[in-house]
C-alpha positions, 0 to 999 in steps of 0.5 A: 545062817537062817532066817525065818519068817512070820506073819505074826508080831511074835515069832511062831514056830508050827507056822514059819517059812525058813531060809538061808540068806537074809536076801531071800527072806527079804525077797520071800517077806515081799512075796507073802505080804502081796499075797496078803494085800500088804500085810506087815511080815516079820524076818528073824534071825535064827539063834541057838536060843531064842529067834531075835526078830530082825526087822518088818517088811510090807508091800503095802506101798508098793500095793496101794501106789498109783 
């Protein structure tokens, strides 16, 4: 299986970062939102067809929790 994820609400496919477990987009997803102070990213799985997003991660909380 693979998985992809985005900074887009819409999937774009020149900028994306792929991998094969939903476990390491997830962990992936958390480490690109901090490196974009919180920024929503998107995870989608990968089909024949067209990707079908998945869910949205932040890291706002964790970010802005005192």
């Amino acid at each position: 299986m693979k998985w992809s994820i985005t900074y887009s609400f819409n999937y774009d496919d020149t900028y994306n970062k792929q991998f094969e477990t939903f476990d390491e987009a997830k962990e992936g997803a958390y480490k690109w939102s901090i490196e974009e102070e919180g920024a929503p990213i998107y995870i989608w799985k990968l089909t024949t067809g067209n990707p079908i997003k998945w869910t949205k991660v932040s890291a706002w909380t964790i970010l802005h929790s005192t």
